[in-house]
OpenMM code with the backbone's topology and positions (N, CA, C; nanometers):
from openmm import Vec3, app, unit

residues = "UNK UNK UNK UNK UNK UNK UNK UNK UNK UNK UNK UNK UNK UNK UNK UNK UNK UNK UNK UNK UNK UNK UNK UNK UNK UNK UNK UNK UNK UNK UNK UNK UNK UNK UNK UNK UNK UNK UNK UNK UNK UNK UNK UNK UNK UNK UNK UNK UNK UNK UNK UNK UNK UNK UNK UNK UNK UNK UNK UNK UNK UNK UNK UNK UNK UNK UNK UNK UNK UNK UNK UNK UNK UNK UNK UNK UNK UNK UNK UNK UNK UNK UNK UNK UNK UNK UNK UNK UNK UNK UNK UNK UNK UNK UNK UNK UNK UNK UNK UNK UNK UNK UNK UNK UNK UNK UNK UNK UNK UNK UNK UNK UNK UNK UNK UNK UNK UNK".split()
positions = [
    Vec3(-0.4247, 0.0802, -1.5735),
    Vec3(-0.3572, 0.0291, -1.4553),
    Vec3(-0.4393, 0.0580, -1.3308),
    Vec3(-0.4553, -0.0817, -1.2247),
    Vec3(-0.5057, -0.0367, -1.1126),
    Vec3(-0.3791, 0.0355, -0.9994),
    Vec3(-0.4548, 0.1037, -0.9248),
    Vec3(-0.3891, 0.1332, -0.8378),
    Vec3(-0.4144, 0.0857, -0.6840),
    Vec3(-0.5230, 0.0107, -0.7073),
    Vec3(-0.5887, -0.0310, -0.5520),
    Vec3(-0.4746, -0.2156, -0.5754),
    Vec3(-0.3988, -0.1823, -0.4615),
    Vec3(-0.3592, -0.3319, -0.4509),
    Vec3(-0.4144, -0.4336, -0.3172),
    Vec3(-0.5290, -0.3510, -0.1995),
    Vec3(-0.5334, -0.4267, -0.1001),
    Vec3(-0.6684, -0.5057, -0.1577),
    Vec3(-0.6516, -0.6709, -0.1199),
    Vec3(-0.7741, -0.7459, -0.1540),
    Vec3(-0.8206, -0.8497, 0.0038),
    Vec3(-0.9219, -0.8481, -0.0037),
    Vec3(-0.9419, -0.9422, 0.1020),
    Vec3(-0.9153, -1.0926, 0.0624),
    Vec3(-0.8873, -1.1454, 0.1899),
    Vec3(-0.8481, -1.3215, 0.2118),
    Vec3(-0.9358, -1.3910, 0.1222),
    Vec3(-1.0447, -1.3928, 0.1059),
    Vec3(-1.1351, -1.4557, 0.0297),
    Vec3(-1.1179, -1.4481, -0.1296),
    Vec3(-1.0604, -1.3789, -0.1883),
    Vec3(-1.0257, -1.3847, -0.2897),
    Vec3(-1.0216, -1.4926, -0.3471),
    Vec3(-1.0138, -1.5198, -0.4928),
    Vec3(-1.0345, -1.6894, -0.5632),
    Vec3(-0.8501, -1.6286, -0.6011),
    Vec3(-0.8193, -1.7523, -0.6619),
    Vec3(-0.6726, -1.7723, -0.7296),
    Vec3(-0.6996, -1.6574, -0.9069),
    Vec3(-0.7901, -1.6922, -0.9222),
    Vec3(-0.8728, -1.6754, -1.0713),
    Vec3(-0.8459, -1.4846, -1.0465),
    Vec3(-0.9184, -1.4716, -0.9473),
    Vec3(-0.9274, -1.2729, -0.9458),
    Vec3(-0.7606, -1.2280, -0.8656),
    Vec3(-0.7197, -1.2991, -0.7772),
    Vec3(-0.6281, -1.2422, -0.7378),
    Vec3(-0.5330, -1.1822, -0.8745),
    Vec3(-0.5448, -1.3328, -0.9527),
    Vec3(-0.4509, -1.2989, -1.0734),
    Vec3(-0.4512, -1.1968, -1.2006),
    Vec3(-0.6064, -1.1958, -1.1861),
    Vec3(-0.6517, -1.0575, -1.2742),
    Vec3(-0.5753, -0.9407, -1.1719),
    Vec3(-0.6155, -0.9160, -1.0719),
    Vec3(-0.6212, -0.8025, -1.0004),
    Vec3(-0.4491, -0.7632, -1.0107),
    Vec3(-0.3384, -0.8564, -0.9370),
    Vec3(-0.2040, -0.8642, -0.9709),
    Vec3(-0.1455, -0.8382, -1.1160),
    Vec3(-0.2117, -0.8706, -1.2248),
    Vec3(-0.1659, -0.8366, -1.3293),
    Vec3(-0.1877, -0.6963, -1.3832),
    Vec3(-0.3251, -0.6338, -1.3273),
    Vec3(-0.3562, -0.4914, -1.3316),
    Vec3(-0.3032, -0.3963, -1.2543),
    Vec3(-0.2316, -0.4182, -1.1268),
    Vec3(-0.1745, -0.3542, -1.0273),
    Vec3(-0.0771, -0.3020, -1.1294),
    Vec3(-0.0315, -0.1303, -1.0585),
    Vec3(0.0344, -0.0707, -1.1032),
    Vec3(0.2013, -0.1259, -1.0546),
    Vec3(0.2256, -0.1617, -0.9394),
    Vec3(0.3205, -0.2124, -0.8596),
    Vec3(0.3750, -0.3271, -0.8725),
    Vec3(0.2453, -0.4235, -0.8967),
    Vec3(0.2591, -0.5235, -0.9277),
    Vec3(0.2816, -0.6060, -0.7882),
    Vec3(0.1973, -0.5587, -0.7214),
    Vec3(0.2368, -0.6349, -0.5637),
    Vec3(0.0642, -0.6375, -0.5121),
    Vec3(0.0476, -0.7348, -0.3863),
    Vec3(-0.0891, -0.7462, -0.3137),
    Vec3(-0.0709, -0.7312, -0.2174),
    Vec3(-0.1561, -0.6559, -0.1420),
    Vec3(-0.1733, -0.6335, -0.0012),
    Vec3(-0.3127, -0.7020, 0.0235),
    Vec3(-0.2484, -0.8627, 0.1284),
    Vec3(-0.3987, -0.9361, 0.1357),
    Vec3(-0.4197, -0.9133, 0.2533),
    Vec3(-0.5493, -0.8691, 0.3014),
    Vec3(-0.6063, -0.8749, 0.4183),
    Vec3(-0.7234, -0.9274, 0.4741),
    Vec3(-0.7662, -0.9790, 0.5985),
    Vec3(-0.8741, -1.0196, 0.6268),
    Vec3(-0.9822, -0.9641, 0.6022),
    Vec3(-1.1205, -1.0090, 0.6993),
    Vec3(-1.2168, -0.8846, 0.7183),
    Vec3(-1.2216, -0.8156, 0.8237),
    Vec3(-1.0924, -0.7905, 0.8713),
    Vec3(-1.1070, -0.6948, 0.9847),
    Vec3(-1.0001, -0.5834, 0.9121),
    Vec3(-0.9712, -0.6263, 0.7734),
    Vec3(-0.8460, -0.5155, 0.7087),
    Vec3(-0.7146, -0.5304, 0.8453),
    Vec3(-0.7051, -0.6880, 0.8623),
    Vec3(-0.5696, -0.6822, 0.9138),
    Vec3(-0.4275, -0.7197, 0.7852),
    Vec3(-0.3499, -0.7249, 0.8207),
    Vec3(-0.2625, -0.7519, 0.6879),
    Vec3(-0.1750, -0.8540, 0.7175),
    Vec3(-0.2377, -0.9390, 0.6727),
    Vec3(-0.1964, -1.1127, 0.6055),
    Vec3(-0.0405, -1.1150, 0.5345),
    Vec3(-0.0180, -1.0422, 0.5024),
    Vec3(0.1164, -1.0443, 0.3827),
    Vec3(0.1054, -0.9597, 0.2627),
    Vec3(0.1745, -0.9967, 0.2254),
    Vec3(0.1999, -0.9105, 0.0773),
    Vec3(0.2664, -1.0262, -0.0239),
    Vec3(0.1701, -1.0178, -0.1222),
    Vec3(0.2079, -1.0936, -0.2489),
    Vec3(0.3150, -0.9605, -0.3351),
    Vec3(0.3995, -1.0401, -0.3979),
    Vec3(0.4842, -0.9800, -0.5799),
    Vec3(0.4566, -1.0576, -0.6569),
    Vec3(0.5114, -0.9882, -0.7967),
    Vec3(0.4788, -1.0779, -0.8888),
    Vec3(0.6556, -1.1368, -0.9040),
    Vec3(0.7366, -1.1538, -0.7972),
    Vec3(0.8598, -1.1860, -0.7855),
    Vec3(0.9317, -1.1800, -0.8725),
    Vec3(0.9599, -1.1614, -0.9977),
    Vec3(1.1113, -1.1400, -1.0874),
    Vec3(1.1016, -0.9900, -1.1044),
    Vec3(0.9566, -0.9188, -1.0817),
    Vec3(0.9898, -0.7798, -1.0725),
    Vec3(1.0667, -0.7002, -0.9290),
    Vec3(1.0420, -0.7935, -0.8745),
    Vec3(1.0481, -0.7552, -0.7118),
    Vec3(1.2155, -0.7929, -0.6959),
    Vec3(1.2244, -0.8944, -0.7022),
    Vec3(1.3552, -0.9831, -0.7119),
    Vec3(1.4822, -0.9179, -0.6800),
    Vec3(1.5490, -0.9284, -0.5433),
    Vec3(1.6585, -0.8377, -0.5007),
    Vec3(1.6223, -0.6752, -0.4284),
    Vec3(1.4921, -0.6491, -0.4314),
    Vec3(1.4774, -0.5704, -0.3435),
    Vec3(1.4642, -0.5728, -0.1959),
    Vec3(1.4911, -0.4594, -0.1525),
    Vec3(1.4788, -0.4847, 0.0203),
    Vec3(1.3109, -0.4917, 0.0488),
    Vec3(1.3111, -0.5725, 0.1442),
    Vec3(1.2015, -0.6233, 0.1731),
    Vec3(1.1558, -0.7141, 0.2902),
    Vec3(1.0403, -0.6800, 0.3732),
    Vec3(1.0307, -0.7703, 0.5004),
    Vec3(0.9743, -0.8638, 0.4897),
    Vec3(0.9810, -0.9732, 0.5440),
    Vec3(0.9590, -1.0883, 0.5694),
    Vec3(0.8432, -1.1192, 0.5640),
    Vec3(0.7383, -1.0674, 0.5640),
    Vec3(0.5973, -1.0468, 0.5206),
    Vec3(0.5542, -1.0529, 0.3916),
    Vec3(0.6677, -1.0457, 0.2780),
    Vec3(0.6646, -1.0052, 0.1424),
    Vec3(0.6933, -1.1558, 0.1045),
    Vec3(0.5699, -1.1921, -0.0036),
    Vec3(0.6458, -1.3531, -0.0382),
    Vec3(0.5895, -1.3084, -0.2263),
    Vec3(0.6992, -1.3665, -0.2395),
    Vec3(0.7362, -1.3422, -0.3563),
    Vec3(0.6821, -1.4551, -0.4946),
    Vec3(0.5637, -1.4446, -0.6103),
    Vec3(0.5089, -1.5630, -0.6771),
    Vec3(0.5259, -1.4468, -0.8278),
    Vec3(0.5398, -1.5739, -0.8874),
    Vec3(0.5575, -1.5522, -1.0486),
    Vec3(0.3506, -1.5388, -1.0833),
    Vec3(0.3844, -1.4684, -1.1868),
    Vec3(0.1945, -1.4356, -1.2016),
    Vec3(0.1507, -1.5941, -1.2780),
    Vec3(0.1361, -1.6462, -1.2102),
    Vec3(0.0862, -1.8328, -1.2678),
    Vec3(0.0049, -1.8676, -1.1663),
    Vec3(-0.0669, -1.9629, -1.1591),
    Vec3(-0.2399, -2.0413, -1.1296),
    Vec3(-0.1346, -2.1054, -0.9610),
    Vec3(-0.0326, -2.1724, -1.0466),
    Vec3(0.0204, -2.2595, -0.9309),
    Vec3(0.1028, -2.2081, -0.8595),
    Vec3(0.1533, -2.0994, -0.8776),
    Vec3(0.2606, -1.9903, -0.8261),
    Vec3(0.1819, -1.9359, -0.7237),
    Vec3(0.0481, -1.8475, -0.7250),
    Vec3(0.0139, -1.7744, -0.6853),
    Vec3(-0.0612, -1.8794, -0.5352),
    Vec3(-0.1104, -2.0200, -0.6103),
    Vec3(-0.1840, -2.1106, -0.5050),
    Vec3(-0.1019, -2.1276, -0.3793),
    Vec3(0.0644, -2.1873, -0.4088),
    Vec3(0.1676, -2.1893, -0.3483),
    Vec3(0.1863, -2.0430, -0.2477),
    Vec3(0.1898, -1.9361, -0.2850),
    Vec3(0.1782, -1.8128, -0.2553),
    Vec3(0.0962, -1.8239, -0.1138),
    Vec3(-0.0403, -1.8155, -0.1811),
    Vec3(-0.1695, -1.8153, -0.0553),
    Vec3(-0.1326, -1.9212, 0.0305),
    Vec3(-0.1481, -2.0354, -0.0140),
    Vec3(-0.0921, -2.1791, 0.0978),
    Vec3(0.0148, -2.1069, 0.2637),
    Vec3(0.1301, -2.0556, 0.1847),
    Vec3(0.2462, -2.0087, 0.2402),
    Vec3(0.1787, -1.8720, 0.3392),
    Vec3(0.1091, -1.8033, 0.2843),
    Vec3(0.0406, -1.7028, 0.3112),
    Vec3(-0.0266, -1.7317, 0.4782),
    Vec3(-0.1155, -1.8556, 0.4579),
    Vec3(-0.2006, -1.9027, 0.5713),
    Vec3(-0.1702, -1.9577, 0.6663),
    Vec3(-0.0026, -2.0427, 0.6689),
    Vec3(0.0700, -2.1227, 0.7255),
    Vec3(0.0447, -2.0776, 0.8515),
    Vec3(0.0084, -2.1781, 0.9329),
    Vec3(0.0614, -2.1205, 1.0880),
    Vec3(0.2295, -2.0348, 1.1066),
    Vec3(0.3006, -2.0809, 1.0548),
    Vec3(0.3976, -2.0688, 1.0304),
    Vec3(0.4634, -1.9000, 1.0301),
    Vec3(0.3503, -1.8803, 0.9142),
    Vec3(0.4064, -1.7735, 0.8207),
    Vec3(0.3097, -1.6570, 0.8691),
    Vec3(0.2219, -1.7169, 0.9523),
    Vec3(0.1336, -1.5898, 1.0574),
    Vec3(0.1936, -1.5781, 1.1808),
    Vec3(0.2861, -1.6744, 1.2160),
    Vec3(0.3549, -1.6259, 1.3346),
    Vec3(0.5004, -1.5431, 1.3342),
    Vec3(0.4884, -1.5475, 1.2070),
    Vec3(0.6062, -1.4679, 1.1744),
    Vec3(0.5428, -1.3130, 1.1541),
    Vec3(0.4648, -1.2705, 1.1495),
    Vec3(0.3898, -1.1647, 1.1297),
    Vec3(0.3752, -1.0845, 1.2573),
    Vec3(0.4105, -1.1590, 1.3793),
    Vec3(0.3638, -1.0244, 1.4804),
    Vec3(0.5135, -1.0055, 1.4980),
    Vec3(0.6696, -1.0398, 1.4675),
    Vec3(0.7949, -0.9709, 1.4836),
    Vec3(0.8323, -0.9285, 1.3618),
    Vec3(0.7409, -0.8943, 1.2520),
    Vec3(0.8374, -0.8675, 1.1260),
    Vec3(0.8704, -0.6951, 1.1853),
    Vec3(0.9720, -0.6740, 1.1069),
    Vec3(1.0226, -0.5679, 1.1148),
    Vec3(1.0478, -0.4576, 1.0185),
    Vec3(1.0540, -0.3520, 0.9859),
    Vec3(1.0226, -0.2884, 0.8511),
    Vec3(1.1799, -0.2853, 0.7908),
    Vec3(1.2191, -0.3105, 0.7009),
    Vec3(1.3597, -0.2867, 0.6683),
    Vec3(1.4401, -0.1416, 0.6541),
    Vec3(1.3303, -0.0978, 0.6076),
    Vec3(1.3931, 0.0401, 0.5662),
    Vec3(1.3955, 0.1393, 0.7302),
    Vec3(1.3527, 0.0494, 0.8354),
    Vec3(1.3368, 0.0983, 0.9438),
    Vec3(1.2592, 0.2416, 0.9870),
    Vec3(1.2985, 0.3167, 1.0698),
    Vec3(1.2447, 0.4313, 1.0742),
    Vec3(1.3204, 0.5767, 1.0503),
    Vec3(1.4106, 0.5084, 0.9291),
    Vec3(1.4358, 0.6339, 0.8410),
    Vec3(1.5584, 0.5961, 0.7507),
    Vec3(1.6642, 0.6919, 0.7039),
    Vec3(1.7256, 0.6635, 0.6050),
    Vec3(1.7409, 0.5364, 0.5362),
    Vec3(1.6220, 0.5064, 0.4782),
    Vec3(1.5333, 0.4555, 0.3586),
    Vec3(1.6136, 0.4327, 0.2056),
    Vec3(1.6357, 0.5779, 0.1613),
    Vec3(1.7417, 0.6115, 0.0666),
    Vec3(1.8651, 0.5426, 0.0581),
    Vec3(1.9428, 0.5124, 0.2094),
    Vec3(2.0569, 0.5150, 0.2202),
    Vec3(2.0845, 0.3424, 0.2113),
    Vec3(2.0159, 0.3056, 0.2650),
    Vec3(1.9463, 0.1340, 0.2712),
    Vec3(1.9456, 0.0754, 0.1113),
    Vec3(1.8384, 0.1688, 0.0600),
    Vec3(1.8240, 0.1531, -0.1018),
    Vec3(1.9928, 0.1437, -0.1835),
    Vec3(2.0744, 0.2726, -0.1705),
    Vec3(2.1904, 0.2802, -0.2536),
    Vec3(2.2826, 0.1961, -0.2023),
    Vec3(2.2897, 0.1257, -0.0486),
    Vec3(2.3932, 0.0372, -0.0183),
    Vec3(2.3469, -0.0903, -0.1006),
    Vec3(2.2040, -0.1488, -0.1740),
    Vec3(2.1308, -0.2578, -0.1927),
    Vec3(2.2291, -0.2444, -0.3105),
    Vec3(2.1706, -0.1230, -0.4048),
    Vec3(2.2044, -0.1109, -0.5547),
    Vec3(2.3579, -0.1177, -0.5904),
    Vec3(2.4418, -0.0612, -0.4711),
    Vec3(2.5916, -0.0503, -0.5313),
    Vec3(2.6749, -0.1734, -0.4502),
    Vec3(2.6177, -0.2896, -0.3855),
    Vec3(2.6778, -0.4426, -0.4009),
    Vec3(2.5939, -0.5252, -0.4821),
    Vec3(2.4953, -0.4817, -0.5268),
    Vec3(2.3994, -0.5854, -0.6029),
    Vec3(2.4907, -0.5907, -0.7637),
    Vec3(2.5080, -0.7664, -0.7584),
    Vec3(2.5719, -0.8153, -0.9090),
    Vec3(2.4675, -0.7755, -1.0259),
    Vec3(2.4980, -0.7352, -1.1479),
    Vec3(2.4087, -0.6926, -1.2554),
    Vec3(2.4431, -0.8419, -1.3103),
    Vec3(2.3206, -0.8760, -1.3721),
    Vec3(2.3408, -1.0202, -1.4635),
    Vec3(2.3893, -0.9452, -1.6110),
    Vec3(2.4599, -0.9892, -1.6635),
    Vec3(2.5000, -0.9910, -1.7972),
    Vec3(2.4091, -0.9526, -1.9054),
    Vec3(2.3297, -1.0737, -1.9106),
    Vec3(2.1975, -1.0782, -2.0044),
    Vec3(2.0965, -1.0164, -1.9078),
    Vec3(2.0384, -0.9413, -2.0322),
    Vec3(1.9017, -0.8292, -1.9705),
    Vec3(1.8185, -0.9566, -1.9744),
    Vec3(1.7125, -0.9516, -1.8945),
    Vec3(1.5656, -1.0780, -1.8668),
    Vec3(1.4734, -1.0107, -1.9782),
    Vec3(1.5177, -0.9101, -2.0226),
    Vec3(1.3708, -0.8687, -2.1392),
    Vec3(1.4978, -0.8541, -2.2788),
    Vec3(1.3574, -0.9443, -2.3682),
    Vec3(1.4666, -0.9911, -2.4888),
    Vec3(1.4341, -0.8517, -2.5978),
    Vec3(1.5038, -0.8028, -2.6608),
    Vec3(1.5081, -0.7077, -2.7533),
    Vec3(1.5244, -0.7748, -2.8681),
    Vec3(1.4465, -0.7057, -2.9847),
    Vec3(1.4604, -0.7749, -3.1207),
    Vec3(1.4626, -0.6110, -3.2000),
    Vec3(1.5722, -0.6464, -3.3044),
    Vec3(1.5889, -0.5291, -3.4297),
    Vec3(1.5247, -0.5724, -3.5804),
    Vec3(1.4108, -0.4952, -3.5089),
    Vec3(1.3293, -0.4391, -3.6745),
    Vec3(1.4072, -0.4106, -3.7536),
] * unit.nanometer
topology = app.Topology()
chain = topology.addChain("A")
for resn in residues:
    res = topology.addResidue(resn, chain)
    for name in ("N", "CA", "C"):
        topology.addAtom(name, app.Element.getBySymbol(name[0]), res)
């Protein structure tokens, strides 16, 4: 497992996806070449329902997922949203943020990882 998740903008679709699949987190921190910070990629169904700022865009680990991803990434749009994001967990009780998420969050029924009996 890697543990380095920051990659620069230049990245191909091809390595981001190696690199994302090796991440321990399973998340990207993309930045320019001045190491400013562009956003943050997930590999989104792991991420899925966590608290999280607006900076965080969320792609399934796929060719066209991840392209969509960067596109969204570069948007005028989605860089002007970058100088008011705000941190969620704010500047402190973090914890408390977390257990209000977990104890209204609906549990789905069916687990997403399929179990089979040997």
């Amino acid at each position: 497992m890697n543990k380095n998740i920051i990659i620069k903008s230049d990245i191909t679709i091809r390595q981001a996806m190696k690199v994302l699949d090796k991440t321990m987190g399973k998340c990207l921190l993309v930045v320019d070449n001045n190491n400013k910070l562009l956003g943050t990629l997930t590999d989104g169904d792991r991420q899925a329902g966590r608290l999280k700022a607006e900076s965080v865009i969320d792609c399934k680990p796929t060719k066209e997922s991840i392209q969509n991803a960067f596109k969204r990434l570069y948007s005028e749009d989605f860089q002007n949203i970058l100088t008011t994001v705000e941190n969620p967990y704010g500047a402190g009780n973090g914890t408390e943020k977390i257990m209000d998420v977990l104890k209204n969050h609906v549990i789905p029924e069916t687990p997403k990882k399929e179990f089979y009996d040997l």
